[in-house]
C-alpha positions as CSV (number, residue, x, y, z in Angstrom):
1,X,-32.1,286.1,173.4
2,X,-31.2,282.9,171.3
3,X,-28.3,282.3,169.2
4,X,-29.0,280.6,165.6
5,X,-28.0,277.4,165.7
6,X,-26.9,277.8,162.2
7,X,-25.0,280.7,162.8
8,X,-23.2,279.0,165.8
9,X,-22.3,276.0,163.6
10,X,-21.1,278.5,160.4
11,X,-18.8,280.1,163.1
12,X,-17.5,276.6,164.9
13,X,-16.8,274.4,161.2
14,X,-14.9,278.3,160.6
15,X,-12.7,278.1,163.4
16,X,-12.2,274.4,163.1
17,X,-11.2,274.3,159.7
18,X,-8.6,277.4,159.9
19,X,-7.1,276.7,163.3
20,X,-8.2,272.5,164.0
21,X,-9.6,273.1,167.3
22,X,-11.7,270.9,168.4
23,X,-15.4,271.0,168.8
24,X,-15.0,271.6,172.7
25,X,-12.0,273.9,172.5
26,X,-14.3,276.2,170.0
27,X,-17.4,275.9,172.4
28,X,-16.0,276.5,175.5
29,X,-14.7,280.1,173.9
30,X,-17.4,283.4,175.0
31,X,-19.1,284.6,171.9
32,X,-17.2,287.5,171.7
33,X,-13.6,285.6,171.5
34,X,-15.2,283.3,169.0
35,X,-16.2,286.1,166.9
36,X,-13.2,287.9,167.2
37,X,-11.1,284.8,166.1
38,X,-14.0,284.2,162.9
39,X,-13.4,288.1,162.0
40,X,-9.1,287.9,162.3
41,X,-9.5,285.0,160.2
42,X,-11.3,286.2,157.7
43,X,-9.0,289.6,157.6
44,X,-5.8,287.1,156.7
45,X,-8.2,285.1,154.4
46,X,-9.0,288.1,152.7
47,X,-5.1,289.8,153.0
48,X,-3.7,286.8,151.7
49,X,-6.2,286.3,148.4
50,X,-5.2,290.3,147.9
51,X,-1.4,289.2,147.7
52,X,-0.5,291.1,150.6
């Protein structure tokens, strides 16, 4: 089983532009860290536009 490139690149330019990590610090996470950190960003993203 493949990965989607575009997927893997929507996640990595995620991660980079909410925590600036760099390319290598973001690739060398499993893909279950890396989705773990794109969903617990998105949960403040979405806390924080709800004023909480």
């Amino acid at each position: 089983m493949t990965y989607a490139a575009d997927r893997l690149h929507e996640e990595v330019a995620y991660v980079a532009y909410h925590l600036h990590w760099s390319l290598d610090e973001i690739l060398d996470l499993e893909h279950p860290d890396r989705l773990t950190y794109v969903a617990e960003i998105a949960r403040i993203n979405t806390r924080m536009s709800q004023g909480r």
